[in-house]
C-alpha positions in Angstrom: 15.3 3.8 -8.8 12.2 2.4 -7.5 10.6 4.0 -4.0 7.0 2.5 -2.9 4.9 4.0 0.2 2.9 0.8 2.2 0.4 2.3 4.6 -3.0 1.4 5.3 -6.2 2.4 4.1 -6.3 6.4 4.9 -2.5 7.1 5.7 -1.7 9.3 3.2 -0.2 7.1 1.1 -1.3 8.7 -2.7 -1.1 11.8 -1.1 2.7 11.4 -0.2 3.1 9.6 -3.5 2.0 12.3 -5.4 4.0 15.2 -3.6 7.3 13.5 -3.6 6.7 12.9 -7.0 6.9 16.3 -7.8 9.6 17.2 -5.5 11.9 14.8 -6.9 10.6 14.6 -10.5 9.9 11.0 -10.2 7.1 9.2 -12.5 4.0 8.9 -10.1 2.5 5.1 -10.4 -0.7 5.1 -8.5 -3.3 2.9 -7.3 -5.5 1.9 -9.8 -9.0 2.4 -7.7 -11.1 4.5 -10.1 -10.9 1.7 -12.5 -11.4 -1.5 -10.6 -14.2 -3.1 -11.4 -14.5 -4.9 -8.5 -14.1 -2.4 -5.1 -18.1 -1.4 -5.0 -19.4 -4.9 -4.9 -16.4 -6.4 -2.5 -17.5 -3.6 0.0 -21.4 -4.4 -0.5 -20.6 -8.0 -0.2 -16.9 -8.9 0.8 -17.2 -13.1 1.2 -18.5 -13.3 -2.3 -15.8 -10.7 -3.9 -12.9 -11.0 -1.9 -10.7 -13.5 -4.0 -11.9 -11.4 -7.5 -10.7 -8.6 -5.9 -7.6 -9.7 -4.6 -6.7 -11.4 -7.9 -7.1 -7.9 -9.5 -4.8 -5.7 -7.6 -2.2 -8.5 -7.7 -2.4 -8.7 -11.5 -2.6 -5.0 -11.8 0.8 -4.7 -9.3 2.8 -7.7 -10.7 2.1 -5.6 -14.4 3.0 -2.3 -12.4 6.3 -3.8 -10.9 7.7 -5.1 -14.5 6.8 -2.2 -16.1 9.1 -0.4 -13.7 12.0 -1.9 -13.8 11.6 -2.4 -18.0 11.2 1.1 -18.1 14.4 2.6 -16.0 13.2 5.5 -14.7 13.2 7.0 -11.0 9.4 5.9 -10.0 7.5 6.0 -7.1 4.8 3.5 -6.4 1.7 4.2 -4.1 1.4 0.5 -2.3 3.6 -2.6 -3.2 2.7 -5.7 -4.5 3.7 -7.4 -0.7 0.7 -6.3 1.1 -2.2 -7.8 -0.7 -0.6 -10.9 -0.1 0.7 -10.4 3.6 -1.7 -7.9 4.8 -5.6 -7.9 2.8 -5.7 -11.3 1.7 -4.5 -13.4 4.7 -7.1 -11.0 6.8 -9.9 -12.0 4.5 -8.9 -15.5 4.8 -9.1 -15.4 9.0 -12.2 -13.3 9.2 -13.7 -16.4 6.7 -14.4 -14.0 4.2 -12.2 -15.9 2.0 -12.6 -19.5 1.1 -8.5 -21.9 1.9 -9.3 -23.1 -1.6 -9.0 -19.3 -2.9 -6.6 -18.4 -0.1 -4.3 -21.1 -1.6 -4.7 -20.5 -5.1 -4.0 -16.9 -4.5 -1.0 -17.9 -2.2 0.3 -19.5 -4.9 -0.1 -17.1 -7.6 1.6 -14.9 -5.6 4.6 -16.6 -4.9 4.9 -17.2 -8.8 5.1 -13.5 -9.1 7.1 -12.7 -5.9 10.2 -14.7 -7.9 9.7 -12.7 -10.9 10.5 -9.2 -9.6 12.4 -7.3 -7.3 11.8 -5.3 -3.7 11.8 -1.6 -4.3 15.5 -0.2 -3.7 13.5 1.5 -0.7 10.4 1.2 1.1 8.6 3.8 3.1 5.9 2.9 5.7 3.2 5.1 6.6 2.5 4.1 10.6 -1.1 5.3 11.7 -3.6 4.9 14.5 -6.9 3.9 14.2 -8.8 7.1 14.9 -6.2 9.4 12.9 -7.2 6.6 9.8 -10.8 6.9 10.4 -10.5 10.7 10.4 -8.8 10.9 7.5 -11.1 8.2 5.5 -14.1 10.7 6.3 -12.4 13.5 5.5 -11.9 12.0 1.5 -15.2 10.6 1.6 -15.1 7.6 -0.9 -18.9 6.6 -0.8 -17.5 2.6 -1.2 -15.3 3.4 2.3 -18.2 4.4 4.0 -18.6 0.5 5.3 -15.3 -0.2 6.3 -15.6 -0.6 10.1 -13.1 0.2 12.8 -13.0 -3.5 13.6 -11.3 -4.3 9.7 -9.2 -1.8 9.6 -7.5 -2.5 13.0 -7.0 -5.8 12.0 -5.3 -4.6 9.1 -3.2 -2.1 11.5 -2.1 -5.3 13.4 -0.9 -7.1 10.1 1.0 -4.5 8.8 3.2 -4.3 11.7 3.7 -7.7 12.1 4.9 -7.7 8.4 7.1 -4.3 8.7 8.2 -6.2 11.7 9.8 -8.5 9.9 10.6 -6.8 6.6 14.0 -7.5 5.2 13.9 -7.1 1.3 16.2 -3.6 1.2 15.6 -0.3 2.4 13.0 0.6 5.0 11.9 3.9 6.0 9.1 4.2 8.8 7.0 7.1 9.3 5.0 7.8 11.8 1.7 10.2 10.4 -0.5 11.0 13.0 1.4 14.3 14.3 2.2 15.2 10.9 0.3 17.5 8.1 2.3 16.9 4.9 -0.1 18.5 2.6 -1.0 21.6 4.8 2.3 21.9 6.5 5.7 22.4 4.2 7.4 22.1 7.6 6.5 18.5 8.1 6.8 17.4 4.2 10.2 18.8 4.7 11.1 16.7 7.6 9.9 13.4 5.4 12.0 14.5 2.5 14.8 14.9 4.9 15.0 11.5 5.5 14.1 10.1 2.6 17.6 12.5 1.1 19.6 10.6 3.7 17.9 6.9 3.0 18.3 7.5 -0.8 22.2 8.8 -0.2 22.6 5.4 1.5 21.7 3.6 -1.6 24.8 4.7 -3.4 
């Protein structure tokens, strides 16, 4: 079984990965941000990194994705493969931060890979507010995040909608975050795992 957790930047999303991971002994796959070469310089300088960077996370997700399904286990994935290409890179691209000759190579790329692997058997979507994202992006206090501006990441808000909004590759689960403490409060991780039981029940 493969679950993934969409969400933008600061809504929980590795968090939640990590603790339903260990609830329902599923193999963890994470983001891979401490190794990528190329987040420091994209945040100091975003027109001249943006494509390297988006090139990077899709290669490291289209790996990710064929590794889970080759591998048969129960795995959970912290962010899919779909929202570089619906969400990050098509926001670089209108805030010209992104060239259409990258934007279309990388367009293309991804619909290569996009036929090459299948949705998760259920998708869960963290929904957040600006100010509850902002919060918690302090809070963590990743020195490279320290740039991001209110401006990008409501623009990023506004994408993700639009593509949840129109999501129809399986199972999708939305969660609204900003009244919820997961990791402090086993009240409100309870009510997630809740319905995730009765989503997953659904899938056989």
């Amino acid at each position: 079984m493969h679950i993934a957790i969409a969400g933008n930047i600061g809504a929980g999303k590795t968090t939640l990965t990590q603790l339903l991971a260990k609830h329902y002994n599923w193999e963890a796959q994470l983001e891979d941000v401490v190794d990528n070469p190329y987040l420091d310089d994209f945040y100091n300088q975003m027109e001249r990194w943006s494509f390297n960077l988006q090139v990077y996370f899709l290669n490291s997700r289209f790996r990710q994705v064929l590794q889970i399904r080759k591998s048969g286990k129960d795995i959970i994935q912290d962010r899919t493969i779909y929202e570089d290409a619906n969400i990050f890179a098509p926001n670089l691209h209108a805030m010209g931060l992104m060239t259409n000759r990258d934007f279309d190579n990388y367009s293309s790329l991804f619909n290569l890979m996009e036929s090459l692997v299948e949705a998760p058997d259920l998708l869960i979507y963290l929904r957040s507010t600006i100010p509850n994202l902002v919060n918690q992006i302090h809070k963590r206090g990743r020195d490279y995040e320290n740039s991001i501006s209110i401006d990008y990441l409501s623009r990023l808000n506004e994408r993700y909608e639009a593509w949840i909004h129109g999501y129809n590759k399986g199972r999708l689960l939305i969660i609204d975050v900003d009244d919820l403490d997961f990791v402090e409060n086993p009240e409100d991780l309870g009510r997630i795992i809740g319905k995730i039981d009765a989503e997953i029940n659904g899938l056989f």
